[in-house]
C-alpha positions as CSV (number, residue, x, y, z in Angstrom):
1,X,2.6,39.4,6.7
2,X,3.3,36.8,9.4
3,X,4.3,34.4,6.8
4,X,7.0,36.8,5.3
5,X,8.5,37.5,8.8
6,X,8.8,33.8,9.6
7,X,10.4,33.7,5.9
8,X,13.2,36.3,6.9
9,X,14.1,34.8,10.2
10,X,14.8,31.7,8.0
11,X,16.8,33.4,5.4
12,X,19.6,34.9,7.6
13,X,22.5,33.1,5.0
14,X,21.4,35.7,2.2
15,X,22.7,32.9,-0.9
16,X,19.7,31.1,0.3
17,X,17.2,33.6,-0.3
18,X,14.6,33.2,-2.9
19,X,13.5,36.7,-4.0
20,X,10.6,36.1,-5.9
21,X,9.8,33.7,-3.6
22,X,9.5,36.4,-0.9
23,X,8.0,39.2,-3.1
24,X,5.1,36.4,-4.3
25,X,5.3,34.3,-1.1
26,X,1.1,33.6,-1.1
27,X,1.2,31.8,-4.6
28,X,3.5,29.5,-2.6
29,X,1.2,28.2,-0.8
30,X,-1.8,27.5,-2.7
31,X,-0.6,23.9,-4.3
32,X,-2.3,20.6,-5.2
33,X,-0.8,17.3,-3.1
34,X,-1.8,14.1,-4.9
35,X,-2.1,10.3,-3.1
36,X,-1.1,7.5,-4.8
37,X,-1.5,4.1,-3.6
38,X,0.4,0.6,-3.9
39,X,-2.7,-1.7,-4.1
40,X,-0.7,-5.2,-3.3
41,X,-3.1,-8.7,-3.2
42,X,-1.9,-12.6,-4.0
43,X,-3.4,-15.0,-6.4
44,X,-1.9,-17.7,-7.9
45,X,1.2,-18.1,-6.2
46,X,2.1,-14.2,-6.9
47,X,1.9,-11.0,-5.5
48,X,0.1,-8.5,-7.6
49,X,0.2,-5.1,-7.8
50,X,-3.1,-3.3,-9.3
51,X,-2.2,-0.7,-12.0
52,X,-4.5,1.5,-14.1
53,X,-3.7,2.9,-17.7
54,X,-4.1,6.6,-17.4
55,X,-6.8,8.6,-19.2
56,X,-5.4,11.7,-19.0
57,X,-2.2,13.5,-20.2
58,X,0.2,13.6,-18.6
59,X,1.7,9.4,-19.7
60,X,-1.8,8.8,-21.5
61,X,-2.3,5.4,-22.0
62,X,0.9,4.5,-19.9
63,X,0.2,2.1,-16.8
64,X,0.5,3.8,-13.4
65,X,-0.4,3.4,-10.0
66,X,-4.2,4.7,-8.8
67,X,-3.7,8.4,-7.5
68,X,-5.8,11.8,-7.6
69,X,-5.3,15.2,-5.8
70,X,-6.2,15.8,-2.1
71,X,-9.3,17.6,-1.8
72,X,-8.9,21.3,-0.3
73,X,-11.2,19.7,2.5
74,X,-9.7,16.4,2.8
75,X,-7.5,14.9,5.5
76,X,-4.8,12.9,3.2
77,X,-5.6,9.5,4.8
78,X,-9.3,9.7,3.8
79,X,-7.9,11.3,-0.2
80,X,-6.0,7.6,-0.2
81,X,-8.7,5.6,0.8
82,X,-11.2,7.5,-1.6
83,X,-8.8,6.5,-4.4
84,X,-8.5,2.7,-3.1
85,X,-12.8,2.6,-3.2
86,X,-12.6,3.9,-6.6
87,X,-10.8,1.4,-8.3
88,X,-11.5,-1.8,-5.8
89,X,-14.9,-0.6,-4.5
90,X,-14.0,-0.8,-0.5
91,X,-12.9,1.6,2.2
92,X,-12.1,-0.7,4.7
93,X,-9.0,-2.5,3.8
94,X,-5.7,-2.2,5.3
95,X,-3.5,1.4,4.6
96,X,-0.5,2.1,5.6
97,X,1.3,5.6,4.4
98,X,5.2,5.1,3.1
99,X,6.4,8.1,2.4
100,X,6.9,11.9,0.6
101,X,8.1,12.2,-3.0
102,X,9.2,15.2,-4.3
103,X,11.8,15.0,-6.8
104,X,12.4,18.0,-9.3
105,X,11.7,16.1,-12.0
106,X,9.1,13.5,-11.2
107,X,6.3,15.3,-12.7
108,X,6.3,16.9,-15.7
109,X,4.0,19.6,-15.3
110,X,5.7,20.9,-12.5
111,X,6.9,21.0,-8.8
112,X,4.5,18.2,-7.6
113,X,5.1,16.2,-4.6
114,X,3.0,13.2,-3.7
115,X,2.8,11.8,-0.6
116,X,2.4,7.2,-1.0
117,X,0.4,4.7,0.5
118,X,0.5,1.2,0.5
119,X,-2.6,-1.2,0.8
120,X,-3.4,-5.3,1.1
121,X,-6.6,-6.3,-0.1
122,X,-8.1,-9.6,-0.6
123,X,-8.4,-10.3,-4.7
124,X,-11.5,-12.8,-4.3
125,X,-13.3,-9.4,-2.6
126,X,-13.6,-7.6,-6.1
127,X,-12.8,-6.9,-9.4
128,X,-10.9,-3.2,-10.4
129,X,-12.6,-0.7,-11.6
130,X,-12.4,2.1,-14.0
131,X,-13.0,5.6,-12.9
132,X,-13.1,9.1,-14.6
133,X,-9.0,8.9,-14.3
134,X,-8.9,5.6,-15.8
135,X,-9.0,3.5,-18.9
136,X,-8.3,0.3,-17.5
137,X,-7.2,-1.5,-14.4
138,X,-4.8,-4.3,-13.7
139,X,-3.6,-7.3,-12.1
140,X,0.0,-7.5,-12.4
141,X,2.6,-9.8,-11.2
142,X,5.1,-7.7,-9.0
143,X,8.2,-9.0,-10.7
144,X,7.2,-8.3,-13.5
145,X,6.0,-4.8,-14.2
146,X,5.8,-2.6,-16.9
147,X,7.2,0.7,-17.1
148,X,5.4,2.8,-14.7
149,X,4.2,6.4,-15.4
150,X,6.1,8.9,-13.0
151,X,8.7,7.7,-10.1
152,X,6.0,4.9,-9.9
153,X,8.2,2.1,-10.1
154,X,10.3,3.3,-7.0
155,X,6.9,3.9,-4.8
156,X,6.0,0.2,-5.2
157,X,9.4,-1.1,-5.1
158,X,9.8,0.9,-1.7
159,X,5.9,-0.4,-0.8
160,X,6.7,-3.7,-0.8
161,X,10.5,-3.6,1.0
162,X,8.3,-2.2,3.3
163,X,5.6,-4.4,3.5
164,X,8.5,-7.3,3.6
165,X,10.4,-5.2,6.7
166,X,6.8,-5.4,9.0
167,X,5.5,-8.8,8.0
168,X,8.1,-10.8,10.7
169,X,6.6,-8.4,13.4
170,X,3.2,-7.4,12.7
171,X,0.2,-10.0,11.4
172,X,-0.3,-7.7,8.2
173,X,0.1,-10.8,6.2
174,X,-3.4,-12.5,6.7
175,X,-4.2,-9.2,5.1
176,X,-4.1,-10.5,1.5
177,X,-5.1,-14.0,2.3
178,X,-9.3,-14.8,2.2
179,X,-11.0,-14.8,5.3
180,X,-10.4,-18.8,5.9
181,X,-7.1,-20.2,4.6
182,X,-4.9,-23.2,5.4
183,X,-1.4,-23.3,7.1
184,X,0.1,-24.6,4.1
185,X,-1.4,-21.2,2.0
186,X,-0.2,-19.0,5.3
187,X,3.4,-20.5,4.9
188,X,3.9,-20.2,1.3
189,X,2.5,-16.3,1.2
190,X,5.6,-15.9,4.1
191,X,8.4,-18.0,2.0
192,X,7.2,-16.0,-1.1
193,X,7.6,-12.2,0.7
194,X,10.1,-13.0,2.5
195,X,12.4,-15.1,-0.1
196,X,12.9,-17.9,2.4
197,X,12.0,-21.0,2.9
198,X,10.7,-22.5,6.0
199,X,10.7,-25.8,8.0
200,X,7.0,-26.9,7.5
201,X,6.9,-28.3,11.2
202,X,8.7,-25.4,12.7
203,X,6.9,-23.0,11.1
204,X,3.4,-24.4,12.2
205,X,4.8,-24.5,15.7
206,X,5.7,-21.0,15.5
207,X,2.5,-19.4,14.5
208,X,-0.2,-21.8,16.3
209,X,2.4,-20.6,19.4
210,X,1.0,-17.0,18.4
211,X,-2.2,-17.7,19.9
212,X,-3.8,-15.5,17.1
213,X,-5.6,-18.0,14.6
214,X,-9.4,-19.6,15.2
215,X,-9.4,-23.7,14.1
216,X,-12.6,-23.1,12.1
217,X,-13.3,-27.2,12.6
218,X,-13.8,-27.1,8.9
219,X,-11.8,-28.8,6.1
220,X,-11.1,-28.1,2.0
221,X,-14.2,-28.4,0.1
222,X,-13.3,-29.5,-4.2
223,X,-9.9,-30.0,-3.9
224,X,-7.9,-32.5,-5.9
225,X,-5.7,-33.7,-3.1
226,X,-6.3,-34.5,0.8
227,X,-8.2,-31.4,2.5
228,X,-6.5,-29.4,4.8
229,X,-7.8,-27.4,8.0
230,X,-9.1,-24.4,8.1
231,X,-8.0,-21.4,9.8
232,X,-8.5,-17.5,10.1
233,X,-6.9,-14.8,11.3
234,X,-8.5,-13.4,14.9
235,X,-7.8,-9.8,14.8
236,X,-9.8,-8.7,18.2
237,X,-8.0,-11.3,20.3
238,X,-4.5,-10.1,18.4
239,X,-5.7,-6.6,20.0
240,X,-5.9,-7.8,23.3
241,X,-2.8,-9.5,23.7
242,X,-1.4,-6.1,22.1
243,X,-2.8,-4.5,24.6
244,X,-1.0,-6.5,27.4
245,X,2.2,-6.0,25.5
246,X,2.1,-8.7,23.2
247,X,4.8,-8.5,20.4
248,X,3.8,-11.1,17.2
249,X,6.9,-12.7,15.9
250,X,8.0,-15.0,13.3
């Protein structure tokens, strides 16, 4: 009853009013909310995006990004990072949630809205797997993807402007990079998100002058050309100098 009062205090303009909505207002609020999740990692001089090839009508056999309904139970975050163990096997990599789709026609078997997550993952960490939603999962270069099952397309195309918009401001980058990388591999991962390309002086300058990176004392094992230093990313410190109001800029 409390529900269909709050409904007529809404509905004073009386075009606005939903009839059946009103006379079945309890159906209304018994829905499933899916998670779908932008898995983004770099290899090769590339971004990839992970894709699976769905099972399951609806777009059978069509590529599409990992996603399941939220659980009655389930706080959303943990539905996402459910979905991102089942096809990569780990639950402790970066999320981040983007934003709420819910066009009329973005699902064909109904009014479904779904809410999108974006995550970076190391590639070396683990293969994709298959799940009970799955056929097959994918590596696939970000400029270059199929046609995506669903609005898809537009929730990694908006995953990635934002990944692009936070990676000047916030360390997310070392994210996708393996634990211990060189400055030359931390440059070209920033020229290739953020279309630019950078002094190779100034732009060591800059993020030694962070104060965020641990000189591992260790050099390039097996490579064909002259070894470079090693370097990784040191996260508790970066929370430290958070703390004390600390802003990381490039």
């Amino acid at each position: 009853m409390q529900k269909t009062k709050n409904l007529e205090k809404l509905n004073t303009d009386s075009k606005f009013v939903d009839t059946d909505f009103e006379k079945d207002v309890e159906k209304f609020f018994q829905f499933g909310l899916p998670v779908d999740c932008v898995v983004l990692g770099y290899k090769e001089h590339t971004l990839k995006v992970l894709l699976i090839k769905r099972g399951e009508d609806p777009f059978k056999g069509q590529f599409a990004l990992p996603g399941d309904l939220m659980r009655p139970l389930e706080n959303i975050d943990i539905a996402a990072r459910r979905v991102l163990k089942g096809v990569t096997g780990m639950d402790n990599s970066f999320m981040h949630q983007t934003k709420l789709y819910g066009e009329l026609d973005r699902d064909p078997t109904g009014r479904v809205f779904t809410t999108g997550y974006y995550s970076l993952i190391d590639i070396a960490k683990h293969d994709p797997r298959t799940t009970a939603w799955t056929d097959k999962a994918y590596w696939v270069n970000s400029d270059k993807l199929p046609e995506l099952a669903f609005d898809h397309s537009i929730i990694v195309k908006d995953a990635i402007e934002i990944l692009k918009s936070k990676i000047r401001h916030t360390p997310i980058s070392f994210e996708l990079l393996p634990k211990k990388f060189t400055l030359a591999q931390l440059q070209e991962l920033y020229e290739l998100l953020l279309n630019e390309n950078f002094d190779k002086a100034n732009f060591r300058r800059r993020i030694l002058s962070q104060d965020v990176l641990i000189d591992l004392e260790e050099m390039q094992k097996g490579v064909s050309h002259r070894p470079a230093r090693l370097y990784s990313f040191d996260s508790s410190r970066y929370e430290k100098l958070k703390a004390k109001g600390f802003s990381f800029e490039l």
